[in-house]
C-alpha positions as CSV (number, residue, x, y, z in Angstrom):
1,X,0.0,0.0,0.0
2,X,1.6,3.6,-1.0
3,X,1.2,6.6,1.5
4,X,-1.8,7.8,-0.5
5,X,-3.4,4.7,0.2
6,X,-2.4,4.6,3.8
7,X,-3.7,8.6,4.1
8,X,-6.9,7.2,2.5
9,X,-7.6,5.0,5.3
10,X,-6.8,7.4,7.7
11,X,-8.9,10.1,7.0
12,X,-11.8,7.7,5.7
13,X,-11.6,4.1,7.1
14,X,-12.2,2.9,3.8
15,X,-9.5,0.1,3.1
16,X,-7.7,0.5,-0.5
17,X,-5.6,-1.8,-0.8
18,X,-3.6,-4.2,1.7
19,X,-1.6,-3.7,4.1
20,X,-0.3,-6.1,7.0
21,X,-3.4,-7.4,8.4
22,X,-5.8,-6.8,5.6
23,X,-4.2,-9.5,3.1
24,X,-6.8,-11.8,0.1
25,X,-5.7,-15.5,0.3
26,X,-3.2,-16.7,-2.2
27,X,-5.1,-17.5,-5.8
28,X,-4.1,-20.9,-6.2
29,X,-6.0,-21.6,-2.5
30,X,-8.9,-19.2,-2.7
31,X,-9.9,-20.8,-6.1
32,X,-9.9,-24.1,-5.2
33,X,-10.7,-24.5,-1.5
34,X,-14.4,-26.1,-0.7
35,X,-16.4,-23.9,1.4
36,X,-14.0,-21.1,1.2
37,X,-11.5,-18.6,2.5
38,X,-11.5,-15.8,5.3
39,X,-10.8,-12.7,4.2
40,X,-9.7,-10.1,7.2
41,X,-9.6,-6.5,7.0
42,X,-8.0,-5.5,10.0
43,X,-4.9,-2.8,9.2
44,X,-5.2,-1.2,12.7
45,X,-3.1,-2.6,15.2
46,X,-5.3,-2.4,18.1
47,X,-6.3,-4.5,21.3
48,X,-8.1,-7.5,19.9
49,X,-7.8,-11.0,18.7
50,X,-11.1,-12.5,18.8
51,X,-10.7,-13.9,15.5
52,X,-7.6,-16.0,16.4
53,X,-9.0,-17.0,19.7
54,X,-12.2,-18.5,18.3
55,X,-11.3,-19.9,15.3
56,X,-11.3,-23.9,15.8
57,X,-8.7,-24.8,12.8
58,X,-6.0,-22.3,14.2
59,X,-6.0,-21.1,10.6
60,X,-6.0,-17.3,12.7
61,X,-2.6,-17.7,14.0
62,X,-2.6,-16.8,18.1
63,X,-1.1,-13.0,18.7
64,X,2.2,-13.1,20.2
65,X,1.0,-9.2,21.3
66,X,-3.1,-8.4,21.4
67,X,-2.1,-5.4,19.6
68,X,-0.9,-7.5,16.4
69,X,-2.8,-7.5,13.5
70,X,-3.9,-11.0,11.8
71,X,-1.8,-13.3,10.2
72,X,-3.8,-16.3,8.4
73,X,-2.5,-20.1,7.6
74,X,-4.8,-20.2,4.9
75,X,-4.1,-24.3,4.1
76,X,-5.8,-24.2,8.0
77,X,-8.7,-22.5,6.9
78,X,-12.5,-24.4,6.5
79,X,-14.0,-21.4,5.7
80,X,-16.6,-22.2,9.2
81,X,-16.9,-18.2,9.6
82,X,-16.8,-18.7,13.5
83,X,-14.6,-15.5,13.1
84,X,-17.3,-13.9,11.2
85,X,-19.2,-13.7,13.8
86,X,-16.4,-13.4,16.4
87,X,-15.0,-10.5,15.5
88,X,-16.5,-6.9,17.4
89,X,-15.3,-4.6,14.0
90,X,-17.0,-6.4,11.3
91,X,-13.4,-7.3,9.5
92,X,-13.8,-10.9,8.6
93,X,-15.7,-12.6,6.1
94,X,-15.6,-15.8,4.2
95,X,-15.5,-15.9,-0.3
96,X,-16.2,-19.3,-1.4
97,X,-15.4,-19.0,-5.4
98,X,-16.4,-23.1,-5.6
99,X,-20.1,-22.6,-4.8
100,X,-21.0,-22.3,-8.5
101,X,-19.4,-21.8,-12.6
102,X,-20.3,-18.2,-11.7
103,X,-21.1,-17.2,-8.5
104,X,-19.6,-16.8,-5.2
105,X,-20.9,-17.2,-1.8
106,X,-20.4,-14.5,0.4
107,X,-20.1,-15.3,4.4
108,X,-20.7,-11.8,5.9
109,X,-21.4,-10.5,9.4
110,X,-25.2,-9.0,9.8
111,X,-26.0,-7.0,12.9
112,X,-29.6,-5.3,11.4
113,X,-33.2,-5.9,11.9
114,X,-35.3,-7.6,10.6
115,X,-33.2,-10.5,10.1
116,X,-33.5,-11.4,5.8
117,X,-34.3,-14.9,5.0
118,X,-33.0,-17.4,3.0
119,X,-34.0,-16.9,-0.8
120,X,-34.1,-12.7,-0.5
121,X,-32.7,-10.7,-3.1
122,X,-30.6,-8.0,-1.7
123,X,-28.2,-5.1,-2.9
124,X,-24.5,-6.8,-2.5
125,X,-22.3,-3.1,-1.0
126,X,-18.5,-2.2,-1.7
127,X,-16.7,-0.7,1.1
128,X,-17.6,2.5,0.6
129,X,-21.7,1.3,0.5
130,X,-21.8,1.4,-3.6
131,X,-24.3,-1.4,-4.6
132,X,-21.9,-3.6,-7.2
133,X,-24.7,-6.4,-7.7
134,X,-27.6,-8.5,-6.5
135,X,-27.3,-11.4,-4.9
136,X,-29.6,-14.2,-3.1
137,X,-29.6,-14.7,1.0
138,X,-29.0,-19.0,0.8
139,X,-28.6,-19.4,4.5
140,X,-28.8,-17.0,8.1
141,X,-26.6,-18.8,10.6
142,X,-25.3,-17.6,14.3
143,X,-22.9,-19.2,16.0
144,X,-24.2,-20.3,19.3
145,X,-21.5,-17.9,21.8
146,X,-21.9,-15.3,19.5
147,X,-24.8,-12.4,18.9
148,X,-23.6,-11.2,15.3
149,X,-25.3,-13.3,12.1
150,X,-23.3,-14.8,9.5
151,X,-25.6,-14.0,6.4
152,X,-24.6,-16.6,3.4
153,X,-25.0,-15.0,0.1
154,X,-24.8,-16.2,-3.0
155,X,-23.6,-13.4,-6.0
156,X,-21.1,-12.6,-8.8
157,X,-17.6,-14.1,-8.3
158,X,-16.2,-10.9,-10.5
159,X,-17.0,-9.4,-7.0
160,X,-15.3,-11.5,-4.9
161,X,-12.3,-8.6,-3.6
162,X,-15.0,-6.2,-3.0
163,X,-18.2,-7.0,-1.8
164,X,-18.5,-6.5,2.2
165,X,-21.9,-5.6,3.4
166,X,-25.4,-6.0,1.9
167,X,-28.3,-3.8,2.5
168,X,-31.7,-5.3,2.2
169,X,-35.4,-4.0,2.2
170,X,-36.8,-1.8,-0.4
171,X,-34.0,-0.4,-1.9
172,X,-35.6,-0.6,-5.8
């Protein structure tokens, strides 16, 4: 990441590109692995670790200092999305580019009500909230020691860097 980059997430808290922390898995594992990969966007070194501490492969790696900022063993990884809905800042989500020939699934954590449903069309958001596609809701899960959702949805893999939120409702 160059210093305009770095400056960018500064003054806006949109992430630009990567930076230690906030690293996509390798290609040659992302495109093949079943059930997919975690993606964390965490370039902040602050006090939390969360992700590492819940996730049951140890594909987080444990903090040597709770300031640190993620470092992934991404051959560890089941794509389970515990850490989805483990972490407190919203910074980890799960891309499955094996769900189908053209579509991705999405693992993303959902703290809104009403809760959507499985089979809802909704408005698949950028970092910044720009609506890059539609996609389908196939599954709502929560993690029983957690209270954030794990919404499952199903959209364009030409997405799969850039889609983090959804927004759902009446948005047409």
């Amino acid at each position: 990441m160059n210093e305009k980059e770095k400056e960018s997430l500064f003054n806006s808290g949109v992430l630009t590109g990567e930076l230690p922390g906030a690293v996509r898995p390798p290609q040659d594992l992302w495109s093949g692995k079943k059930a997919g990969l975690v993606i964390v966007e965490c370039p902040q070194r602050i006090p939390c670790n969360p992700c590492a501490t819940s996730c049951p492969a140890g594909s987080i790696l444990p903090f040597s200092d709770i300031n640190d900022t993620p470092k992934i063993e991404y051959s560890k990884c089941t794509g389970c999305a515990i850490c989805v809905a483990a972490c407190p800042g919203l910074a980890c989500f799960v891309v499955d580019l094996t769900f189908s020939e053209d579509k991705a699934l999405y693992k993303m954590p959902y703290e809104m009500l009403p809760l959507p449903e499985k089979g809802d069309t909704v408005a698949c958001l950028g970092r910044q909230g720009e609506e890059l596609a539609r996609g389908t809701v196939e599954a709502v899960t929560q993690p029983k020691r957690d209270k954030t959702y794990v919404v499952h949805v199903s959209a364009p893999k030409e997405f799969a860097n850039d889609i983090r939120a959804i927004r759902t409702g009446d948005w047409a």
